[in-house]
RONUZA-838781 format. One line per 2 residues: number of its first residue (from 1); their letters; for each residue z, y, x of C-alpha. Coordinates in pm, whole numbers. Each point is the difference from the previous one (the first is absolute). Layout:
! residues N
NUM> A> Z Y X; ...
END
This chain:
! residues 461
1> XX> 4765 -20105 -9614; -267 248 171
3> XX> 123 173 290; -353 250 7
5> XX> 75 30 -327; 347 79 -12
7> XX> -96 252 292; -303 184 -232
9> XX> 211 -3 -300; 349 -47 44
11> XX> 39 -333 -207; 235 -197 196
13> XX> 308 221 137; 54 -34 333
15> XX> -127 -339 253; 222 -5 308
17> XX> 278 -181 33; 369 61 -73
19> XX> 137 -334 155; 377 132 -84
21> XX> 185 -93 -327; 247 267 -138
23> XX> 295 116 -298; 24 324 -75
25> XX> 269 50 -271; -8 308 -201
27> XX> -319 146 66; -102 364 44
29> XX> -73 90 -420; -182 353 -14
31> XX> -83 111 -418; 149 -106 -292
33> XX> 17 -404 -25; -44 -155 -298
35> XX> 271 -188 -139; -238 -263 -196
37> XX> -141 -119 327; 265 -253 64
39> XX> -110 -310 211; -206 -148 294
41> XX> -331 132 99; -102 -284 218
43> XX> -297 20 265; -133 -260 270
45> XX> -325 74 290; -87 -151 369
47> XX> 192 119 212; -69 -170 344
49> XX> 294 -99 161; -209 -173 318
51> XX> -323 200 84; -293 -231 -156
53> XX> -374 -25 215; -134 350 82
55> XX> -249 79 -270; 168 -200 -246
57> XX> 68 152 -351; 330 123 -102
59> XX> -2 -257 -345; 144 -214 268
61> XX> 345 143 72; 326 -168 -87
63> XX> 126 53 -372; 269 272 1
65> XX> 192 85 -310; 154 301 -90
67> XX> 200 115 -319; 129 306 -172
69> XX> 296 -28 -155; 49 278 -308
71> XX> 386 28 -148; 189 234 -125
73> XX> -214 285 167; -5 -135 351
75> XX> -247 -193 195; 18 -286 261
77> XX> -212 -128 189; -57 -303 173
79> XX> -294 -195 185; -16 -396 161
81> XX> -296 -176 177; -120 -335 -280
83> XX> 189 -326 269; -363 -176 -54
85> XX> -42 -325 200; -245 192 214
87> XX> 243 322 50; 257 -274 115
89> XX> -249 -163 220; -91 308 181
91> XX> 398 135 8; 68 -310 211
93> XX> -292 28 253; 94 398 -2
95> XX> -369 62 -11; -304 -18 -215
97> XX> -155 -391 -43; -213 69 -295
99> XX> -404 165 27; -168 136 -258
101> XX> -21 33 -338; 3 -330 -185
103> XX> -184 -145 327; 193 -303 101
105> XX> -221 -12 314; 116 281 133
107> XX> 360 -135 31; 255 -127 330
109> XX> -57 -353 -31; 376 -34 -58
111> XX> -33 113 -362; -136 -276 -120
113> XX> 58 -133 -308; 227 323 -99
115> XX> -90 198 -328; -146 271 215
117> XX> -173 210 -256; 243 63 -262
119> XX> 149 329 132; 155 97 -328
121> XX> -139 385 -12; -169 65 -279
123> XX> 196 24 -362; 351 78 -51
125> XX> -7 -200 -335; 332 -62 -237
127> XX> -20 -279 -293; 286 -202 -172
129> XX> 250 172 209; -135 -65 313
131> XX> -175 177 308; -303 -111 196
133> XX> -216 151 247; -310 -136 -80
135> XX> -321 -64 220; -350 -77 -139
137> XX> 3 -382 241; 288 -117 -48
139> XX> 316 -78 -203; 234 301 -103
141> XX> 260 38 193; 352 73 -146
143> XX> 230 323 47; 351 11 -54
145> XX> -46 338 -213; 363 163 140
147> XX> 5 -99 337; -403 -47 90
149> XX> 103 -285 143; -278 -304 28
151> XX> 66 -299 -242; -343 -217 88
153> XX> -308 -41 -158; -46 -112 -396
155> XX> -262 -197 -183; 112 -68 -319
157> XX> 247 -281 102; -272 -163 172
159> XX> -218 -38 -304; -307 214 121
161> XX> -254 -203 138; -227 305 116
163> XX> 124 109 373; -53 379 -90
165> XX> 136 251 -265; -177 359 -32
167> XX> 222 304 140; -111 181 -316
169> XX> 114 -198 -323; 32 139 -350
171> XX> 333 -6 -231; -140 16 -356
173> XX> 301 267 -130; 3 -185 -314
175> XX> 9 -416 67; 217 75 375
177> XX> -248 -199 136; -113 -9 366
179> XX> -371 -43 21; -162 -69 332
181> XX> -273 -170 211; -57 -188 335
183> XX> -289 101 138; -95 -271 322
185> XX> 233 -219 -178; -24 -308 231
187> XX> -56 257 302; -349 -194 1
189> XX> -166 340 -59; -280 -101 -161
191> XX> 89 217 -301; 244 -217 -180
193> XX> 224 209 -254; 296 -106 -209
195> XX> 115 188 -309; 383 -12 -30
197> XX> 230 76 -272; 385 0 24
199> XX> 250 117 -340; 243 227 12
201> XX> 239 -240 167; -179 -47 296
203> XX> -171 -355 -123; -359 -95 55
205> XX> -166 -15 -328; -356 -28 97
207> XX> -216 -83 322; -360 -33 -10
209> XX> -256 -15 280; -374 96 39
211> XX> -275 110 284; -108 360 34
213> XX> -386 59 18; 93 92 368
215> XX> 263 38 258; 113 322 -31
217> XX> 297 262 28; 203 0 -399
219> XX> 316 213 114; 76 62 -343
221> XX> -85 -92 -388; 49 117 -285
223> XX> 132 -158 -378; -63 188 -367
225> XX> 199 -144 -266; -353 -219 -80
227> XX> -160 -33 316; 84 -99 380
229> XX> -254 177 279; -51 -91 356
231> XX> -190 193 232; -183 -121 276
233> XX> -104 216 265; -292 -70 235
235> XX> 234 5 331; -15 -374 85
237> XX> 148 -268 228; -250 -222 251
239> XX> 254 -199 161; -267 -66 267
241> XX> 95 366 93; 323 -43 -27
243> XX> 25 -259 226; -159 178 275
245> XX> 258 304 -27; -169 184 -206
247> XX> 124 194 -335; 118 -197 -310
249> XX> -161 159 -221; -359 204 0
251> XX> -215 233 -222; -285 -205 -140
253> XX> -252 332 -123; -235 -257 -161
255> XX> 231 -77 -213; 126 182 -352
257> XX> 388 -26 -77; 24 -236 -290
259> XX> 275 44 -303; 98 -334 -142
261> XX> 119 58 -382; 143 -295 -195
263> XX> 220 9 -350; 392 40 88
265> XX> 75 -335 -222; -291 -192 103
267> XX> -114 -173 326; -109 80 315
269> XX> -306 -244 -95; -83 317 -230
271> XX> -41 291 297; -312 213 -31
273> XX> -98 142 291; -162 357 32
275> XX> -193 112 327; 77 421 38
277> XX> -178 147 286; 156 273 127
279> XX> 376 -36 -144; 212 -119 305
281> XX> 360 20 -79; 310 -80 156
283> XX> 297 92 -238; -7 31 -382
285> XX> 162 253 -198; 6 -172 -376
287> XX> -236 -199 -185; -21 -25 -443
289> XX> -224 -139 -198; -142 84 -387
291> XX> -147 -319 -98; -289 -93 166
293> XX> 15 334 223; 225 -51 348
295> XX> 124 321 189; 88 -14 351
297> XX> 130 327 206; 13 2 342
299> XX> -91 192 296; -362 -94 51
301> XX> -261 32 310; -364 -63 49
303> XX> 56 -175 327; 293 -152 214
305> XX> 336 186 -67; 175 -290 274
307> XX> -124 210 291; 205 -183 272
309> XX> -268 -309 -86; -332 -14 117
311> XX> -330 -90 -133; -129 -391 46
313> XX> -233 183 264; 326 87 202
315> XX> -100 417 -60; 272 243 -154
317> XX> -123 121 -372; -23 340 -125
319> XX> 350 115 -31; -176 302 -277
321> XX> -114 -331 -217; 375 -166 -13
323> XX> 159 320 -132; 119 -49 -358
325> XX> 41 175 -361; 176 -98 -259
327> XX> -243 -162 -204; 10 -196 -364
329> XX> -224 -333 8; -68 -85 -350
331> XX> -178 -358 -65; -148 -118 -313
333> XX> 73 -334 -60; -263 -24 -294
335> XX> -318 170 186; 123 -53 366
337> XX> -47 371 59; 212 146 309
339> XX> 93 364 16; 182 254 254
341> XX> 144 302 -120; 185 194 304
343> XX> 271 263 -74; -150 284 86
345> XX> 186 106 343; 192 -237 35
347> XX> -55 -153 397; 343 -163 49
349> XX> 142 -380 48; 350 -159 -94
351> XX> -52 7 -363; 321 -97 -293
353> XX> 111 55 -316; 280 20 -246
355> XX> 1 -389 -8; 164 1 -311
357> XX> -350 38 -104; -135 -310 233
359> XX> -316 -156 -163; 19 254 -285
361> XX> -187 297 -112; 164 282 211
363> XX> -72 362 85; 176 99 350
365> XX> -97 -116 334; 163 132 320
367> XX> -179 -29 354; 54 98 372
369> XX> -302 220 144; -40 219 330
371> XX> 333 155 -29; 94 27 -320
373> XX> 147 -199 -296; -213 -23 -312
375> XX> -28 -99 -339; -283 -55 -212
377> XX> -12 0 -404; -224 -247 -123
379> XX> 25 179 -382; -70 354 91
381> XX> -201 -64 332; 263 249 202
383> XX> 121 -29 333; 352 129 68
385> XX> 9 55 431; 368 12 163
387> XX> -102 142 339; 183 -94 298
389> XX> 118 333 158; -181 -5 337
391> XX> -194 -203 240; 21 -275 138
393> XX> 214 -162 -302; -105 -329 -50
395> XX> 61 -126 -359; 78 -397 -11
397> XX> 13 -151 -344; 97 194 -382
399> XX> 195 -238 -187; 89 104 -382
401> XX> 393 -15 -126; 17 51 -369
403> XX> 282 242 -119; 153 -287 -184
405> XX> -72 -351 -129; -185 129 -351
407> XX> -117 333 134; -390 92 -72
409> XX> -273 -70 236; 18 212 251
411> XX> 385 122 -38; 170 -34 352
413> XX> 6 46 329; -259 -113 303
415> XX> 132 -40 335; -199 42 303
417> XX> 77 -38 329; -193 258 251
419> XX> -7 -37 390; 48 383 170
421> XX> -185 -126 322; 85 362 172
423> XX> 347 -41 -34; -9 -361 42
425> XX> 204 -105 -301; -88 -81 -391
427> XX> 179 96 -291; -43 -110 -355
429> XX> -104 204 -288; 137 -74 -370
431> XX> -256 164 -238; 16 76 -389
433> XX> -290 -179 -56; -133 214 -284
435> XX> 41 293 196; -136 -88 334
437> XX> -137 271 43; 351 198 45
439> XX> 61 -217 302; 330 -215 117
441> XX> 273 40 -223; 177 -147 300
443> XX> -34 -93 335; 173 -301 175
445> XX> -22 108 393; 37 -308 312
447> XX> 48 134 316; -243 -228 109
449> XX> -351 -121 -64; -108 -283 -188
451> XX> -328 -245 47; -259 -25 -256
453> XX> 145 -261 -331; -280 -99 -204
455> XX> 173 -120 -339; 330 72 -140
457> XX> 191 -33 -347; 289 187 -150
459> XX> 342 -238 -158; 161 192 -221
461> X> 412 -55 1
END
């Protein structure tokens, strides 16, 4: 995730390291708590425990997962490093063995034949009762949800064939199921993708494989309750590049980002692929479609947004071009028309939604910008700001709680955590998320910092 980027805008929390693991039981509460937010708001992020190559990007620090615990009006706390094979590797050498990001040839020659890339920081992710910290090349890895402790990596009881699972999948709120895709499937990199399916139980119900029209970044998709869409971006891999050092992955700006749209019971055989110049995304918000019309929201730029990656030419990019809005992409599947419709001010990154409404018509989105918390209203076109209360607060990811299991869109609680860099410690805000606007309705206070988490999810008990 863009370290300029998180510097210009505040979109990542903060990127040094913490290297310590911690409890704190009965955290400092400030405001009124609210006694329907009962459960585990889990959150993982790199967190280098072994400094990695100078110049290096941060997206390549150690997994470390945290959780809040909310009970009976008190909060705990806790936070463990992801045991990955390459964590353990490193732990007994007491020093850092692995180079750069996804570069193999980078490496102490002692590594290998180790799983060396899956680092396990990406998604905090909970399905059929179970935990994973999930990375975009690799296998999840499993949590023990009460203790954090590491259980090993899971594929499906070995039935996945594809090497890779995205570290951004999508639970349809009505079927339970766990839809996902391997992007680099066979770690060939050529752009071979695999769509995956798994039910409600955790079983693999459907994997399908096809080619890309190019080797490029997908760090997340996107499912309507008719339609599956994978984005393409035009940073690509030239493993001639990568095997002499160089970056994994590089922006391509003769080249469009393609969506890939196929039917949600069909085929992969059936994707159409659209070419939109100028609509480089990294995260998506929701997606719905009406018929033949397909929306997609998500924060959109006209040029690279993965500012720690250069161009193919080896040259930095514009960092002005890579900053985002929250943007709708609508595609018509009968003319093969493409349109962008930004929200009008919203710059801002880290987009979610009441995903009770996953893949569905919906009206609230809720997205981190330059310190503050917002949410947008797709209905009424409003923007609702919670402003953080002075500089330099760093907002990390919103993520929506509803009030309870059949509330209405909308009806809960988002919590936030904020890094105070002044003060050098983070607390996290619990916001009535249809009054934003009034700020925290309570404030859970560390006495120490935390690193930037990317993804996170809320258990309710």
């Amino acid at each position: 995730m863009p370290e300029p980027l998180h510097q210009a805008m505040g979109f990542y929390g903060l990127v040094r390291s913490f290297r310590f693991e911690a409890d704190v039981r009965d955290c400092e509460v400030y405001g009124h708590f609210p006694k329907e937010l009962r459960g585990s708001y889990f959150r993982v992020g790199p967190d280098r425990a072994y400094p990695t190559l100078e110049g290096d990007t941060s997206i390549n620090g150690d997994g470390m997962m945290s959780v809040f615990r909310f009970e009976d009006g008190g909060v705990d706390y806790r936070c463990r490093y992801v045991e990955t094979e390459r964590l353990r590797h490193e732990r007994q050498a007491r020093r850092r063995l692995y180079g750069k990001y996804r570069n193999e040839y980078t490496d102490d020659e002692q590594t290998t034949g180790t799983d060396r890339d899956n680092t396990a920081n990406t998604h905090a992710f909970s399905h059929h009762g179970r935990l994973f910290a999930l990375r975009e090349d690799s296998f999840p890895t499993e949590i023990d949800p009460k203790t954090l402790q590491t259980l090993g990596t899971w594929n499906c009881g070995n039935r996945l064939k594809s090497k890779t699972m995205t570290a951004h999948p999508k639970v349809d709120p009505d079927t339970g199921e766990w839809w996902s895709c391997g992007v680099f499937a066979h770690k060939r990199y050529e752009g071979e993708t695999t769509l995956q399916v798994i039910d409600r139980n955790g079983k693999l119900i459907l994997e399908e494989e096809f080619m890309s029209p190019y080797p490029g970044i997908s760090h997340d998709f996107a499912i309507t309750k008719e339609h599956v869409i994978f984005p393409i971006m035009p940073l690509t891999v030239d493993m001639r590049r990568v095997k002499q050092g160089g970056d994994f992955y590089a922006y391509d700006p003769d080249l469009a980002p393609v969506y890939g749209i196929m039917p949600r019971g069909g085929s992969v055989s059936q994707i159409r692929w659209f070419k939109v110049p100028g609509a480089l995304m990294a995260h998506v918000m929701n997606a719905y479609s009406e018929g033949h019309i397909v929306h997609l929201d998500a924060p959109i730029a006209s040029g690279n947004s993965f500012r720690m990656f250069r161009d193919v030419s080896g040259h930095e990019t514009d960092p002005a071009m890579g900053i985002p809005t929250i943007s709708r992409l609508t595609f018509d599947l009968k003319s093969g028309e493409v349109s962008i419709k930004p929200f009008p001010g919203s710059i801002g990154e880290m987009p979610r939604c009441d995903e009770r409404f996953t893949a569905k018509r919906y009206r609230y989105g809720f997205h981190k910008a330059r310190e503050a918390i917002v949410r947008v209203d797709w209905q009424s076109g409003d923007r609702t700001v919670c402003a953080l209360p002075h500089a330099p607060w760093g907002a990390q990811e919103p993520v929506f709680v509803p009030r309870a299991p059949d509330a209405p869109e909308g009806e809960g609680f988002v919590v936030c955590l904020v890094n105070i860099e002044s003060e050098n410690r983070a607390e996290l805000l619990v916001l009535d998320a249809m009054k934003m606007d009034k700020g925290p309705v309570a404030t859970v206070r560390l006495p120490f910092n935390q690193p930037g988490a990317f993804h996170g999810c809320f258990v309710s008990n």
